[in-house]
C-alpha positions in Angstrom: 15.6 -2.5 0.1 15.1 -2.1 3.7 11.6 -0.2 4.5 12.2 2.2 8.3 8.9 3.7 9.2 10.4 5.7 11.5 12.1 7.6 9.1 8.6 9.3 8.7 6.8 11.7 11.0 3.8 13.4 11.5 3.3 16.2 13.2 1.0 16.5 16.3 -0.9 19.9 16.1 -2.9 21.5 18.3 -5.7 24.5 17.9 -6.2 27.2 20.2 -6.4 31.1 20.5 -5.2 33.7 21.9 -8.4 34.6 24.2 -8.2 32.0 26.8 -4.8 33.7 28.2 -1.3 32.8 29.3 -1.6 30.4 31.6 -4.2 28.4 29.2 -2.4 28.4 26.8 0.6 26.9 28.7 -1.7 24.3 29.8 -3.0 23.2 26.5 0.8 23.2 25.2 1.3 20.7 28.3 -1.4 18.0 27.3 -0.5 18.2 23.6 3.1 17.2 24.1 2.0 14.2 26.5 -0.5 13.1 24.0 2.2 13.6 21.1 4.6 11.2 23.2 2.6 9.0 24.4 1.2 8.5 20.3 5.2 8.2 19.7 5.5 5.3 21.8 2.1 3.4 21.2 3.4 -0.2 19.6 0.3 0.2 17.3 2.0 3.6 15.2 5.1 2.6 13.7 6.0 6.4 12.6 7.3 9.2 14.4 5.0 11.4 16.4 6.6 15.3 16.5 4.7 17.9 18.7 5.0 21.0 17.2 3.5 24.3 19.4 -0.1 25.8 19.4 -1.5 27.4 17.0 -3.4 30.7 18.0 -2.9 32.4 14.8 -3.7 32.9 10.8 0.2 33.2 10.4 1.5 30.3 13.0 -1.2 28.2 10.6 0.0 29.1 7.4 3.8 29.3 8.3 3.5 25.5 9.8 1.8 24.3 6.5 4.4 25.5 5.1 6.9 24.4 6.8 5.4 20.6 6.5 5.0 20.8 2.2 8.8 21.0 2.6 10.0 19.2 5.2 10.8 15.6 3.2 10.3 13.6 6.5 7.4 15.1 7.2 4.2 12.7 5.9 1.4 14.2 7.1 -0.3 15.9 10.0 -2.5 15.1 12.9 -5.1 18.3 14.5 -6.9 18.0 17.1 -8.5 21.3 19.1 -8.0 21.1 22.5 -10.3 24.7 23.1 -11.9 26.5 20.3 -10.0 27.0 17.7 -11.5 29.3 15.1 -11.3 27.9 11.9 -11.0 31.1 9.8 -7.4 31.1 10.7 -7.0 27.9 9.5 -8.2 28.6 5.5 -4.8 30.0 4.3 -2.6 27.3 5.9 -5.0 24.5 4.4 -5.1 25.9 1.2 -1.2 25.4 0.7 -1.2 22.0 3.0 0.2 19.5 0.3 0.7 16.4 3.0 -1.9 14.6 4.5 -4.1 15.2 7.5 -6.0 13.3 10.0 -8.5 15.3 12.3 -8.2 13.4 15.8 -11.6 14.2 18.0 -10.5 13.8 21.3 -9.8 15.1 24.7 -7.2 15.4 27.3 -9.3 13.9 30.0 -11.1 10.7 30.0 -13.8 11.6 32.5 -15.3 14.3 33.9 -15.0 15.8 37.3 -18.5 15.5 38.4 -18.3 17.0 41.4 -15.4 19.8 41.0 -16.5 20.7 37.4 -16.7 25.1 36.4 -16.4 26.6 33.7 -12.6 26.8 34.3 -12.4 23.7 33.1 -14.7 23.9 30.4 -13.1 26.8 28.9 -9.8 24.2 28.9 -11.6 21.2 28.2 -13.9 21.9 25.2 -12.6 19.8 22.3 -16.3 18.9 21.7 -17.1 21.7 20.4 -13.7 23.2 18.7 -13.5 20.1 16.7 -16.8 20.9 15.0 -15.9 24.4 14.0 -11.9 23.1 13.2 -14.0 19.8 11.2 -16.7 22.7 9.5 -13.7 24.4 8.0 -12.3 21.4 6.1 -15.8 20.6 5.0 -16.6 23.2 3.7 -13.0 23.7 2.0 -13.4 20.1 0.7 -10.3 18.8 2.0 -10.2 14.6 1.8 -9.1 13.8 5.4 -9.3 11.0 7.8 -11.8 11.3 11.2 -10.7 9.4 14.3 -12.6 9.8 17.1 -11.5 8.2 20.4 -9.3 8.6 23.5 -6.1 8.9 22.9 -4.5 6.5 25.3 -7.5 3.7 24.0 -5.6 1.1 22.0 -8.7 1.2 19.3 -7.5 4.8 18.9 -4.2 4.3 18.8 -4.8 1.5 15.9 -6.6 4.0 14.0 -4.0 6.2 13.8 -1.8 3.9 13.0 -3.5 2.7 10.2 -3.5 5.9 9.1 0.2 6.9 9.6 1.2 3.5 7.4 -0.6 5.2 4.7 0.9 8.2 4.8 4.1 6.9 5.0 3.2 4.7 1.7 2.2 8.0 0.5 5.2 9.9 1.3 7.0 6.7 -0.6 5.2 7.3 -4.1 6.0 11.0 -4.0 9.1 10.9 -7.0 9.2 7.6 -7.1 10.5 5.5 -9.9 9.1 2.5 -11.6 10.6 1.0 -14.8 8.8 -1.7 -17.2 10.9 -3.3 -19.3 9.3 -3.9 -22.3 5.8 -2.7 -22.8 2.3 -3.6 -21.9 1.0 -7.1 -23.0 0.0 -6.8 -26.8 -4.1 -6.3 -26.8 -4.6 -6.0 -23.2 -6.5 -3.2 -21.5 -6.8 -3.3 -18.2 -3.1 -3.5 -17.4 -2.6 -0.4 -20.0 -2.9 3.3 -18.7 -2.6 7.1 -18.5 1.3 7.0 -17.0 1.2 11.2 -17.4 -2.4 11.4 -15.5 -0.4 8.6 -12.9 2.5 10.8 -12.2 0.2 14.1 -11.0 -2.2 12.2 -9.2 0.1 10.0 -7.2 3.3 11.5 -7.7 5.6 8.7 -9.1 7.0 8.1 -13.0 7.2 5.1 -15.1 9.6 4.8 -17.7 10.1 2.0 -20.1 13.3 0.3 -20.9 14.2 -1.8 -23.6 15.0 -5.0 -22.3 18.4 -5.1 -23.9 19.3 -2.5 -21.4 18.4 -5.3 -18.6 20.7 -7.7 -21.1 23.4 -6.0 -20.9 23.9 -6.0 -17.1 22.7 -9.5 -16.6 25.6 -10.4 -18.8 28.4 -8.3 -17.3 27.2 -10.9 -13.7 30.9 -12.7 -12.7 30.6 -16.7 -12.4 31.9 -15.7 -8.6 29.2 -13.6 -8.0 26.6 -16.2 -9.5 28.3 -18.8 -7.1 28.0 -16.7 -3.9 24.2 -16.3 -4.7 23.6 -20.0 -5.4 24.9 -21.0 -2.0 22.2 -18.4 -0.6 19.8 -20.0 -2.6 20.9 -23.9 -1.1 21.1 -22.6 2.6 17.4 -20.4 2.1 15.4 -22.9 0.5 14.5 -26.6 0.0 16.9 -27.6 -3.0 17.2 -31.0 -4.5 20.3 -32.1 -6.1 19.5 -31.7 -10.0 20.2 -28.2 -9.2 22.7 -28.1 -7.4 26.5 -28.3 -8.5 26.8 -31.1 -11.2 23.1 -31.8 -11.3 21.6 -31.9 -14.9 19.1 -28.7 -13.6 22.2 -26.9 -12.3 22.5 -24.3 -15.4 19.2 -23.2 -15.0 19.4 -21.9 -11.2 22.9 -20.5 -12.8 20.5 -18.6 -15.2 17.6 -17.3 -12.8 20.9 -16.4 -10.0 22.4 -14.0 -12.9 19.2 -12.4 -13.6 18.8 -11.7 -10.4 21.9 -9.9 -9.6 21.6 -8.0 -13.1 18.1 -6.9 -12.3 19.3 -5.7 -8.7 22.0 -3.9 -10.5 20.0 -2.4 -12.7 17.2 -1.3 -10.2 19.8 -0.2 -7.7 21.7 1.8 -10.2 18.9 3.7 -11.5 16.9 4.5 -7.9 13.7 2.3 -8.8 11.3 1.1 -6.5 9.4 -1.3 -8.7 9.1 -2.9 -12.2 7.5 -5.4 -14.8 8.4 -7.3 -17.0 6.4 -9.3 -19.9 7.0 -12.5 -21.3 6.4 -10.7 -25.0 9.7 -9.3 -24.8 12.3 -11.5 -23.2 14.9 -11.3 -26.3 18.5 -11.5 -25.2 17.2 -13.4 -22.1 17.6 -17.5 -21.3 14.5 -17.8 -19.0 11.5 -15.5 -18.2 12.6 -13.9 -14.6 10.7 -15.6 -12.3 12.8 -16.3 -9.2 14.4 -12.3 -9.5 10.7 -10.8 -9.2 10.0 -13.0 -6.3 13.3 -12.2 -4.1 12.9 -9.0 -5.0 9.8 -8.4 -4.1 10.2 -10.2 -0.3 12.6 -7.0 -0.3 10.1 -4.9 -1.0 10.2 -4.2 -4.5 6.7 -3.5 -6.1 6.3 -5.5 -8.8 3.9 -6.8 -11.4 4.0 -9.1 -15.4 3.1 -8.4 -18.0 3.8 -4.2 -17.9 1.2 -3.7 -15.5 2.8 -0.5 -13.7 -0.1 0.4 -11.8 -0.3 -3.2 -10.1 3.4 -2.7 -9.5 3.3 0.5 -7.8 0.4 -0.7 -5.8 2.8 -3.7 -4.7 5.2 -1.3 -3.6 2.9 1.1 -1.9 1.4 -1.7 0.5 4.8 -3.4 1.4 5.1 0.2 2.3 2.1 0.1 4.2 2.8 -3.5 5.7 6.3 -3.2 6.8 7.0 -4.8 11.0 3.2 -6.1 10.3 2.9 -10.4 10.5 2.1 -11.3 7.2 3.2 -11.0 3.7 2.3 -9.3 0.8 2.8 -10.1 -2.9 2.0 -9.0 -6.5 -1.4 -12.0 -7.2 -4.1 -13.1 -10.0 -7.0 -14.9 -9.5 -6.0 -17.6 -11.6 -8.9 -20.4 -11.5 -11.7 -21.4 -9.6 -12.9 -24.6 -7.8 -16.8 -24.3 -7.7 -18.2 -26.9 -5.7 -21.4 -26.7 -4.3 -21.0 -25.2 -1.1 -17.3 -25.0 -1.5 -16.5 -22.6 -3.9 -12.3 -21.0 -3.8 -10.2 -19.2 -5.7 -6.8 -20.4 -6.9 -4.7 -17.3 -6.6 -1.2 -17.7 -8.2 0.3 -16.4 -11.5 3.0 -18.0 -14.2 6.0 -17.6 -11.3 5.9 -14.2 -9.9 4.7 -14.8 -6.7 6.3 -13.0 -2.8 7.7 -15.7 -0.7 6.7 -13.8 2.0 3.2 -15.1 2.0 4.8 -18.6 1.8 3.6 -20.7 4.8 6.7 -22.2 5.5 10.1 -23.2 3.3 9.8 -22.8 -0.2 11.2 -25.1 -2.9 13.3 -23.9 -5.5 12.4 -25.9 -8.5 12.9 -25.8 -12.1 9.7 -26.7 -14.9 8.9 -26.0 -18.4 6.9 -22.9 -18.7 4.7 -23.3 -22.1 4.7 -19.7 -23.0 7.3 -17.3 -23.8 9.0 -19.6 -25.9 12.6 -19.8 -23.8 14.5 -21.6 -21.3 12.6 -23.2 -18.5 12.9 -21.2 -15.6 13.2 -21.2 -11.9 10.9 -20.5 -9.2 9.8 -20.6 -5.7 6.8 -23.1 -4.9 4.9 -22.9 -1.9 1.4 -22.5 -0.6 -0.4 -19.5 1.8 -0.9 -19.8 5.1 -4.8 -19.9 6.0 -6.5 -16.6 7.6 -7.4 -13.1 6.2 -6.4 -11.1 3.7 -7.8 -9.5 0.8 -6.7 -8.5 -2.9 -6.6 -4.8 -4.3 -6.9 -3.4 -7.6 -5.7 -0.1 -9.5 -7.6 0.7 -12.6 -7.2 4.1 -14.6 -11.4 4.9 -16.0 -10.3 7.3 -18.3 -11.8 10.3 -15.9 -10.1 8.9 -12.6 -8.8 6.0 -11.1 -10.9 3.8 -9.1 -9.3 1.7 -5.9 -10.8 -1.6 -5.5 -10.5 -3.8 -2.3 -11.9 -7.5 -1.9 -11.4 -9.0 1.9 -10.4 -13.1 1.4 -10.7 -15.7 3.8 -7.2 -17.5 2.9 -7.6 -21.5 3.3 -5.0 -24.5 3.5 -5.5 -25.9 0.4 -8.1 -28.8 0.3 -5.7 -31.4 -1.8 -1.9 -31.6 -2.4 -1.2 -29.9 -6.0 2.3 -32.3 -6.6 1.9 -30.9 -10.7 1.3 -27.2 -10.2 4.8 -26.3 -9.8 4.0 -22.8 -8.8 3.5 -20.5 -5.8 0.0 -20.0 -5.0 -3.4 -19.2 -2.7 -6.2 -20.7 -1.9 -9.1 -18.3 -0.9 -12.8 -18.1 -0.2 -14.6 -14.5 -1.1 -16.5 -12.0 1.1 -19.3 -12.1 1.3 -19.9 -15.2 -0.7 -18.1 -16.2 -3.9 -21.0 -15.3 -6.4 -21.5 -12.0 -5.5 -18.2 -10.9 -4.9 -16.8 -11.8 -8.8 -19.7 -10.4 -9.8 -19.0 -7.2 -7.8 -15.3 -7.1 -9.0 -16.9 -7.6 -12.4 -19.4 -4.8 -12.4 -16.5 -2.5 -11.3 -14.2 -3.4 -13.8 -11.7 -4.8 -11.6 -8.1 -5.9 -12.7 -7.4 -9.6 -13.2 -4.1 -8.6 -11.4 -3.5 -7.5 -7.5 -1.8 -6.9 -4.5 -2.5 -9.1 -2.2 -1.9 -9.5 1.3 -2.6 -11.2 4.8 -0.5 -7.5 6.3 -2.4 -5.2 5.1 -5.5 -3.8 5.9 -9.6 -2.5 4.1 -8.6 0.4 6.7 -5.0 1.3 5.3 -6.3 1.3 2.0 -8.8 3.9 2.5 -7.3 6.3 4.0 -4.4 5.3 1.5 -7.0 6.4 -1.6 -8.3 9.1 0.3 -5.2 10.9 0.5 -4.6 10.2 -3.3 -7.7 12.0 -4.2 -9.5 8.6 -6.0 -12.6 6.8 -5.8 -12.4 3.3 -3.5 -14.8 0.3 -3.6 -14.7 -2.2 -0.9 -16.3 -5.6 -1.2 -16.5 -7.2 2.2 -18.7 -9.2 4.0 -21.4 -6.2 4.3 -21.7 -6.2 0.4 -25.0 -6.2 -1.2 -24.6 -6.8 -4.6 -27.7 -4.5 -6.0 -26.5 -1.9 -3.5 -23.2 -2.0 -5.3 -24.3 -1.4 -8.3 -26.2 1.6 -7.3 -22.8 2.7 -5.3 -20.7 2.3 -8.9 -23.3 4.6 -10.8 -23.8 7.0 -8.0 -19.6 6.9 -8.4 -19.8 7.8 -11.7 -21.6 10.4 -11.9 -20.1 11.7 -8.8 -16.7 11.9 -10.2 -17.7 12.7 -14.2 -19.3 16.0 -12.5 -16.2 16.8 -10.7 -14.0 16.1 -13.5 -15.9 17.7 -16.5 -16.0 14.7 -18.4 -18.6 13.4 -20.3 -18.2 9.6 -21.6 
């Protein structure tokens, strides 16, 4: 499932009125279509960047709204008031704006003409001002939107925005997408249960459980030739030894995970999903749990998550969204287990099997090991370890009265020893700020034991990513203060009980 970011655009906007003339006008239209090209070509915005014409007026507003709710390509818009713009013609447009915005304070020139300055070019020039009454307007309308302030040829602008435009564009993915458990949640556990009906208005995508006898039955319709043909991709991809190959006494297993595989793309293909779980509760009619499928699937950009967990899985999908033609990988995780050392205290990221190759920090293995739960075949998977540097872990969780976003930033490390009998994918990371306070943090906030993680992705992305879905977002970074945070989750929650009417 290839991901094209430049299949999305975002339309460049401008703000004006009719009072400052013809010739003005013409003038403004000029510098807004160089600063719409010049955002279309910057390396750091992977989208497209369409210049649409001025706005002077209540109707060109409201008709260009419009216009972006239905255009499908359309992700989401960028304003910015060259001259003053009054914002009263701006309220009937907003109100019907369904796509995201980002208000872009800038300004055509990057210095001032000391010496030839009049008020000529301050009536052309005054951005400083119409972007307060153009920002007033969305205050005071309450519209969630993202501020950039910056000049527009700066690269730190540039990056902003294009932070920004990766979020929309994972937006604009979520928006009738399709997810698909098969099975159901994990029997007893809460966190990865949810509202699926309060999902699909707030973010826009479904989830729909199939029986996994539905998955059965196209895993077993898989030729032998077309389980052969995969095999070979798996000998010429990764580090095989020969008990799996072709004679070797592992050899029916790979044949096993290979037919899964290309029944579970099938399946997925066939019925337009973007994402999935599975749980190893309800594997009946299956030889091994899939562990190998979720993790080539997923370096194709799949979202995916065990266990039922469809709100990690759509998170998945939503940052390989957000991280596609980025270096570095991203991949469904779970803190897993902890080494706590005095001094030296990491996390051991990893999960049964189900873990991205493309965070792997070089060739993976294909390998073959008893599982000890689940009660089936044993199964194949990728093993491989993380490459060090940053990345962080996010978290969906569904409070009842709203869904809260929660970000950890990671310092990824090699890991300190060999790990020759932990035959599984994994990460080895060190917590912002420090390793008490940050479980303690996640704690306090209820945070998942499952994640998307990712060295591609950024805190940044994220945000804007929650702001456009209307939720709450915690970050803890390196800035955290845990009794601060604490204060932050109650001041949260009564923030977002009064806004919802609901009482616990």
């Amino acid at each position: 499932m290839n991901l094209n970011l430049k299949e999305h655009e975002v339309w460049f906007v401008t703000g004006s009125q009719h009072l400052y003339g013809s010739e003005t006008l013409k003038k403004v239209a000029e510098h807004s279509r160089e600063i719409a090209k010049a955002l279309n070509v910057a390396p750091a915005i992977p989208v497209q960047v369409v210049f649409k014409p001025v706005m002077v007026s209540p109707d060109a507003v409201t008709d260009l709204c419009q216009a972006a709710n239905n255009a499908n390509t359309c992700a989401g818009l960028i304003t910015w008031c060259h001259t003053f713009s009054p914002s009263k013609m701006w309220i009937n447009g907003l109100k019907q704006l369904r796509k995201p915005i980002c208000h872009l304070h800038t300004q055509y020139n990057r210095d001032l003409p000391w010496r030839t300055i009049d008020m000529d070019f301050m009536n052309m020039n005054q951005a400083a001002h119409g972007d307060r009454e153009h920002g007033f307007i969305m205050s005071r309308m309450r519209l969630s939107r993202k501020v950039i302030v910056g000049f527009w040829h700066e690269e730190a602008t540039q990056q902003k925005i294009g932070a920004w435009t990766r979020a929309a564009a994972a937006w604009a993915d979520w928006q009738g997408a399709k997810f698909v458990r098969f099975g159901d949640n994990m029997r007893e556990v809460a966190v990865t249960e949810g509202d699926k009906v309060a999902a699909q208005m707030r973010f826009g995508y479904s989830v729909n459980t199939h029986g996994v006898g539905d998955l059965v039955k196209v895993v077993n319709a898989v030729t032998e030739t077309d389980v052969d043909a995969l095999i070979k991709e798996y000998e010429a991809t990764y580090t095989v030894t020969a008990a799996l190959k072709r004679g070797g006494n592992r050899h029916k297993s790979i044949r096993e995970a290979a037919r899964i595989e290309i029944g579970l793309r099938a399946f997925l293909k066939g019925g337009h999903f973007k994402g999935f779980t599975t749980t190893f509760e309800d594997l009946h009619g299956l030889v091994q749990l899939p562990g190998l499928a979720p993790q080539r699937l997923m370096a194709e950009n799949y979202g995916f998550a065990g266990e039922g967990d469809w709100k990690t899985a759509a998170l998945v999908r939503a940052m390989k969204v957000m991280a596609s033609g980025l270096k570095g990988g991203t991949s469904f995780m779970e803190d897993y287990t902890y080494h706590l050392a005095p001094g030296n205290k990491v996390v051991l990221g990893a999960h049964m099997l189900e873990i991205c190759p493309s965070i792997a920090d070089g060739k993976a293995s294909l390998q073959v090991h008893p599982l000890g739960i689940g009660g089936k075949a044993d199964p194949a998977r990728l093993v491989f370890n993380t490459p060090a540097g940053p990345a962080l872990n996010a978290a969906l969780m569904d409070f009842g009265n709203r869904f809260r976003l929660l970000i950890n930033e990671v310092d990824c490390i090699t890991p300190p020893a060999d790990m020759p009998k932990l035959p599984v994918a994994r990460a080895v990371w060190k917590c912002r700020p420090n390793f008490a306070d940050a479980c303690a943090a996640w704690i306090y906030a209820g945070g998942a034991h499952h994640t998307g993680f990712s060295q591609a992705v950024t805190t940044e992305m994220l945000e804007d990513f929650g702001a456009m879905a209307g939720i709450e977002v915690v970050v803890v970074d390196a800035d955290t203060k845990l009794r601060q945070f604490k204060q932050e989750l109650l001041w949260n929650d009564c923030a977002h009980s009064l806004k919802s009417g609901w009482v616990s």
